[in-house]
C-alpha positions as CSV (number, residue, x, y, z in Angstrom):
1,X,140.8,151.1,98.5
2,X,141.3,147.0,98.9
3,X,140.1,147.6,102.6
4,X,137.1,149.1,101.8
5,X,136.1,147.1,98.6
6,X,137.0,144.2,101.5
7,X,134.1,145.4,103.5
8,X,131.5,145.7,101.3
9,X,132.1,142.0,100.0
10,X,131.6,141.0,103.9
11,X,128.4,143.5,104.0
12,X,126.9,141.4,101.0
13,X,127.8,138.3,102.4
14,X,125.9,139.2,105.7
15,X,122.8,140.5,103.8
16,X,122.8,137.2,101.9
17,X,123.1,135.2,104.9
18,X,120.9,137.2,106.6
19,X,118.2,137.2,103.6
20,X,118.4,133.5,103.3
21,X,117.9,133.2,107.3
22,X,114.5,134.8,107.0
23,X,113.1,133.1,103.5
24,X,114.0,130.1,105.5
25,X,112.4,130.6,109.2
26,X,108.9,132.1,106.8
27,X,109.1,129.3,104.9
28,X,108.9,126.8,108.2
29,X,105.9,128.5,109.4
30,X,103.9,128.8,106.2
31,X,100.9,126.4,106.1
32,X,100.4,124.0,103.3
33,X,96.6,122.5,104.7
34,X,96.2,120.4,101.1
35,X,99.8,118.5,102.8
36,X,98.7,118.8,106.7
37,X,96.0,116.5,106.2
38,X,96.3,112.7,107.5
39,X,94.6,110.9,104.7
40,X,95.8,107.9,102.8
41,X,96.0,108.1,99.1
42,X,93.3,106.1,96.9
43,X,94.3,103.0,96.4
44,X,95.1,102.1,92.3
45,X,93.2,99.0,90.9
46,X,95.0,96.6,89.6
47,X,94.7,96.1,85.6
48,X,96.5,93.2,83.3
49,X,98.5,94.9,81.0
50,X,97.7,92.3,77.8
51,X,94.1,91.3,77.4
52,X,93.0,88.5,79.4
53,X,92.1,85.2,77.5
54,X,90.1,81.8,79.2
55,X,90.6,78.2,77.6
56,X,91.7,74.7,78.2
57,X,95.7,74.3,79.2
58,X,96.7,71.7,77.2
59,X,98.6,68.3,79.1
60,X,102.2,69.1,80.0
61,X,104.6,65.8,79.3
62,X,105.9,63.2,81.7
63,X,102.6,63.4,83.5
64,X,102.3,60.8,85.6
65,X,99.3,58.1,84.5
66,X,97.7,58.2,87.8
67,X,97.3,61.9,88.3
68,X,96.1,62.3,84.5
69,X,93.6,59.6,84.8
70,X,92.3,60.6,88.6
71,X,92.4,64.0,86.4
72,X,89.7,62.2,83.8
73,X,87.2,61.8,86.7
74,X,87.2,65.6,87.2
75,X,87.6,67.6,84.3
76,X,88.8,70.9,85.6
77,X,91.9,69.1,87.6
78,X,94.9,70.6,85.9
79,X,98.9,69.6,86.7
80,X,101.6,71.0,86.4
81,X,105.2,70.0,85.7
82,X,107.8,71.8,87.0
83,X,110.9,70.7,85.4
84,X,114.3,72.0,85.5
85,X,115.4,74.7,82.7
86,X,116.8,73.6,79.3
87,X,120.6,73.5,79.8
88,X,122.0,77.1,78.3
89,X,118.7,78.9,80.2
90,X,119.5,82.0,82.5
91,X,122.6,82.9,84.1
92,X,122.5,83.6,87.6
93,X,124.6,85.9,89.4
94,X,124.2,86.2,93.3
95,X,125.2,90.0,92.5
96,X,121.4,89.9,90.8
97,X,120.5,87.7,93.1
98,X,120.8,90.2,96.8
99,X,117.9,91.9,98.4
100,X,114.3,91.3,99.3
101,X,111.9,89.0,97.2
102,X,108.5,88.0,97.9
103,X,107.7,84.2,98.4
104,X,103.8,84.2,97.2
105,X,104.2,80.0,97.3
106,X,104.4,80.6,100.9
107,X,101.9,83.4,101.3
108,X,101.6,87.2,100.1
109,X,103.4,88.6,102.7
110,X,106.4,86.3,102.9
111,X,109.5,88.2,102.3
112,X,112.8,86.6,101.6
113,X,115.7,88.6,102.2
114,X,118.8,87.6,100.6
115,X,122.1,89.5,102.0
116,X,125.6,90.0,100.2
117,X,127.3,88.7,103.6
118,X,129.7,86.1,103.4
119,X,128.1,83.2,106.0
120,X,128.3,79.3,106.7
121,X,127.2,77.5,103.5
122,X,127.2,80.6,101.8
123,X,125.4,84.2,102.0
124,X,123.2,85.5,105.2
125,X,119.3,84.9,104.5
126,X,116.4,85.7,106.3
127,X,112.5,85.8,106.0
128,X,109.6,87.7,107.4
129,X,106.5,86.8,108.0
130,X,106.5,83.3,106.5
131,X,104.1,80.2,107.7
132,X,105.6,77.1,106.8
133,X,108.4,76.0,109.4
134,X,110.6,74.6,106.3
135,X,110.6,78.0,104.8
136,X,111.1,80.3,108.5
137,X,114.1,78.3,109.0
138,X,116.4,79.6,105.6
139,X,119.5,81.1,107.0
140,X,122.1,81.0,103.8
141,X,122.1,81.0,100.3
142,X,124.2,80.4,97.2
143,X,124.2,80.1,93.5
144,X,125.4,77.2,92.0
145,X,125.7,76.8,88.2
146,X,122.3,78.1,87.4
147,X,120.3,77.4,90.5
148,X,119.7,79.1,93.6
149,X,120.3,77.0,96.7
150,X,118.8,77.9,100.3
151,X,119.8,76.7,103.7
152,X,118.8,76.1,107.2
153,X,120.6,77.6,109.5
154,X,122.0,73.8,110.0
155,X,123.4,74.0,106.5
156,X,120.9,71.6,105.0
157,X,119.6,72.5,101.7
158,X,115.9,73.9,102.0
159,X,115.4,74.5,99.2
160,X,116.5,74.5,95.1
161,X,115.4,77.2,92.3
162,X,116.2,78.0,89.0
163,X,115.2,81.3,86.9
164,X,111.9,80.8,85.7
165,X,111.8,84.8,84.4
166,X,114.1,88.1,85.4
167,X,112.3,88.2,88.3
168,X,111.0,84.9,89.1
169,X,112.4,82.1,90.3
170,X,110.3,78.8,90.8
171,X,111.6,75.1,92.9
172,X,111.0,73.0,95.2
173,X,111.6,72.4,99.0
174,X,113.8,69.5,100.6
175,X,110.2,67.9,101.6
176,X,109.2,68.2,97.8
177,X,106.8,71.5,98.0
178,X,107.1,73.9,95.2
179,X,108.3,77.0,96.1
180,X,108.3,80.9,94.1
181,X,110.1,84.2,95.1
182,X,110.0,87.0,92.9
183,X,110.3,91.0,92.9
């Protein structure tokens, strides 16, 4: 009685197999034409998501005199300051820190890839389609204390950034240019 009970576990194991084998193969050959076609979805317009207001930026401090008052000739000349952050700002963690950010100071398509790899000077960095020469040549990176340090593939700093936002970081360059990456 075990034998035969035996077989007609196998038999339902076949027809299952065998049922599953042929919802598969009608499956592949069953058309889906709303899928098939090669069109591109519409492209999403862009929206702010808080309501967009104009007016005057006020002065930011330790302006220097000169630029303010070659700023006086033409009214719409604003500066900024970029300054360091207050001491206690963000902690950065080069944990946070890994994987591909885009560098729009450079240009919108400048990627900055930033790998967990231990390397000379500190962890394996690349970019991509970046123009300034200063900026193609990063090779390394590291955090130190609450800056994000970049390096040539010499080991001289390229460039130093600090957490301007959870996914923004904002510097400059060894040649004095301000730099941005973000996600």
């Amino acid at each position: 009685m075990n034998r035969a009970l035996k077989g007609t576990k196998m038999n339902g194991l076949k027809y299952f197999a065998l049922l599953g084998v042929l919802l598969a193969a009608s499956g592949c050959n069953r058309s889906i034409s709303s899928f098939s076609q090669n069109t591109r979805p519409q492209a999403l317009l862009s929206s702010p998501t808080e309501p967009v207001t104009s007016g005057e930026l006020q002065p930011a401090d330790g302006i220097n005199p000169e630029i303010q008052n070659a700023g006086e000739a033409n009214t719409n000349q604003q500066v900024a300051n970029l300054t360091p952050p207050p001491e206690g700002g963000r902690q950065i963690t080069r944990e946070g820190m890994a994987g591909s950010w885009t560098v729009p100071s450079d240009n919108s398509q400048c990627i900055l890839i930033l790998a967990f790899t231990k390397w000379d000077g500190g962890y394996r960095a690349t970019t991509r389609r970046c123009n300034s020469e200063e900026i193609k040549t990063i090779g390394a990176w590291d955090v130190k204390g609450q800056r994000v340090l970049l390096f040539n593939r010499s080991g001289d700093q390229v460039a130093s950034l600090y957490s301007s936002s959870p996914v923004r970081y904002d510097g400059t360059t060894a040649s004095g240019k301000p730099i941005a990456f973000s996600r």
